[in-house]
N, C-alpha and C positions, 0 to 999 in steps of 0.2 A: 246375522246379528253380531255386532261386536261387543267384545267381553271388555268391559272397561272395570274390572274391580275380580280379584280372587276369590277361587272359590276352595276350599280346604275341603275335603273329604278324609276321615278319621275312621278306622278300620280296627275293631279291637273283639275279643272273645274273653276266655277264662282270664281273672286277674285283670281284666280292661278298669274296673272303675276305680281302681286305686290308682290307674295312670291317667286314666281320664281325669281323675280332682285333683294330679300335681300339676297336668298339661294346663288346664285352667287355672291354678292356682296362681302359675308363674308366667300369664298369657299378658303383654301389656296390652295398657289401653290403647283405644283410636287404632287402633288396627283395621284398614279398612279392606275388609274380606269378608265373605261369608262361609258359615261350618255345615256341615253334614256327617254327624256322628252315625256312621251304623254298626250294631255289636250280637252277636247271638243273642239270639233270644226264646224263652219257651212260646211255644206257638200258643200255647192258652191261659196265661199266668199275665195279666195286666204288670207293664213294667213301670218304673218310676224314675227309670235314670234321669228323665226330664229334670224333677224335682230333687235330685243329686248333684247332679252339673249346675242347676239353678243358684244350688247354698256356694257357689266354688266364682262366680261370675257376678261383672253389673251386665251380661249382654244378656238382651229377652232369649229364654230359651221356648222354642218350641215345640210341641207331642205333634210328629204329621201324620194326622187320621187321613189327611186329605188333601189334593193338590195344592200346591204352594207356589207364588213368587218368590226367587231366591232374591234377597236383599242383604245388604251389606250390613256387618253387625249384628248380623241374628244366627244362631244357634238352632238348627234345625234337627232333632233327634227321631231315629225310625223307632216304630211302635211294634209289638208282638206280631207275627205271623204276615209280616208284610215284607215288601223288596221296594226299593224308591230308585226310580232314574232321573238324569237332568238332562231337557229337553229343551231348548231357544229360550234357556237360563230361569226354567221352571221345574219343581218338582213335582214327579207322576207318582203317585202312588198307588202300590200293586199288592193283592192276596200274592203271599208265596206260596211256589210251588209245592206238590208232593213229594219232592226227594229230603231225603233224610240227613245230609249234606246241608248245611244251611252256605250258599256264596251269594249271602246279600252286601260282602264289603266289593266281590269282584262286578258284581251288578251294578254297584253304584262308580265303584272305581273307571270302568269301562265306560260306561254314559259319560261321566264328567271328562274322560279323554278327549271322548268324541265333539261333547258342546264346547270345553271350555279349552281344552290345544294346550296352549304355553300359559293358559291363565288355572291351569289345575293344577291341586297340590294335593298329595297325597300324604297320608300317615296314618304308620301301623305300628300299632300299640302290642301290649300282652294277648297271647288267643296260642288255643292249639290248631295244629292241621295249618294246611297251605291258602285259604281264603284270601285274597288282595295280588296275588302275586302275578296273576294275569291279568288286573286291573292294573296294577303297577307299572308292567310290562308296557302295557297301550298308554298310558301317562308320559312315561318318559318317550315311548316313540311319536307323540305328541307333541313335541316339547317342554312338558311341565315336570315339575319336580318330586320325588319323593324322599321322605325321612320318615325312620324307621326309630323304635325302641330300642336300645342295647340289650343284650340277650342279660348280660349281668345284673340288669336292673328290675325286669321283666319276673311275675310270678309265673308265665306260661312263656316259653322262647320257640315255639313250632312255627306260629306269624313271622314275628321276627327274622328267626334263622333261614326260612325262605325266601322272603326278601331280601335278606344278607347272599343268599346264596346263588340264587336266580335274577337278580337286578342287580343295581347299584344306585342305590340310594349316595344323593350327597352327604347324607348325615345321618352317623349312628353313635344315637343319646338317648339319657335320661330321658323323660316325658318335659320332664322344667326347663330344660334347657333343647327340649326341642320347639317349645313354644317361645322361646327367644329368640332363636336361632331361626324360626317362624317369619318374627319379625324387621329381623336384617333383612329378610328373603325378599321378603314383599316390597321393602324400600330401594332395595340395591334393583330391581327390575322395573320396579313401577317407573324411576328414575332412568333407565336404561344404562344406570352405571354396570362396568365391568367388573363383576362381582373379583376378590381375591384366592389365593390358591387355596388358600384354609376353608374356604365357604363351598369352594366345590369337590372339595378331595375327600368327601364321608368321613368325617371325622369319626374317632373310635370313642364311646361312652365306655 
């Protein structure tokens, strides 16, 4: 199946939703890609990020209790106590496991390597512990891209600083200006222009 449209996966934990509402905040329009937000979550406590990300956005956001078509434009958020893969550019939706470790950003990171190659983009927000970074890892050997939060900007730097330290992200920023920086991405490739040295040399937030 060919992947004619990006698919962003969004990776965050402790202090994610105050990155999550600048990421959106400063997301332009007609952006034509699809999201996938997954962020720790209590396994028995009904979340609402849905309805957070919602007030921050004109893009539908969705709660995925249940397999989904990914489509372009839409905001796909994971629900309490589950893990989501992307599969011939559909979302599975899974009970998570019993381990006490929650890597539902590297579960989703990893899938999206696999279906979507050079059309996956990854970003990791504020979270503690190492989560996304062997998702990360399969993204860029994929060829697709990842950008990261700047540790400075960030309430929790444990994501971050792993991704800083074990990958290399083209770009470490702010959340607002990583969703700009978003949007250069997706037109300088869609286009198969030659991105410039700034756009791939991780810039420092």
């Amino acid at each position: 199946m060919i992947k004619t449209f990006f698919t962003v996966g969004i990776g965050a934990s402790a202090g994610g939703i105050p990155a999550l509402i600048e990421f959106f905040d400063h997301l332009p329009s007609g952006l034509e890609s699809a999201f996938i937000v997954a962020t720790h979550l209590m396994r028995d406590r009904p979340s609402k990020l849905n309805q957070i990300i919602s007030r921050h956005t004109t893009l539908p956001v969705i709660r995925l209790e249940k397999d989904a078509k990914l489509e372009i434009g839409k905001i796909y958020v994971i629900i309490e106590n589950t893990t989501v893969t992307v599969r011939d550019g559909c979302l599975k939706v899974q009970k998570r496991d019993e381990r006490i470790f929650n890597s539902c950003v590297d579960t989703l990171f990893e899938s999206l390597a696999t279906d979507f190659k050079e059309k996956a983009i990854g970003i990791i927000l504020s979270g503690g512990g190492n989560d996304g970074l062997s998702g990360a890892k399969m993204i860029k050997e994929n060829g697709g891209k990842v950008l990261v939060q700047s540790p400075n900007s960030a309430e929790c730097t444990g994501m971050p600083l792993s991704i800083i330290g074990g990958d290399h992200p083209i770009a470490i920023e702010r959340p607002g200006e990583i969703a700009r920086h978003l949007d250069h991405l997706c037109k300088v490739y869609s286009n198969n222009v030659k991105p410039n040295n700034q756009l791939e040399s991780g810039l420092q937030g």
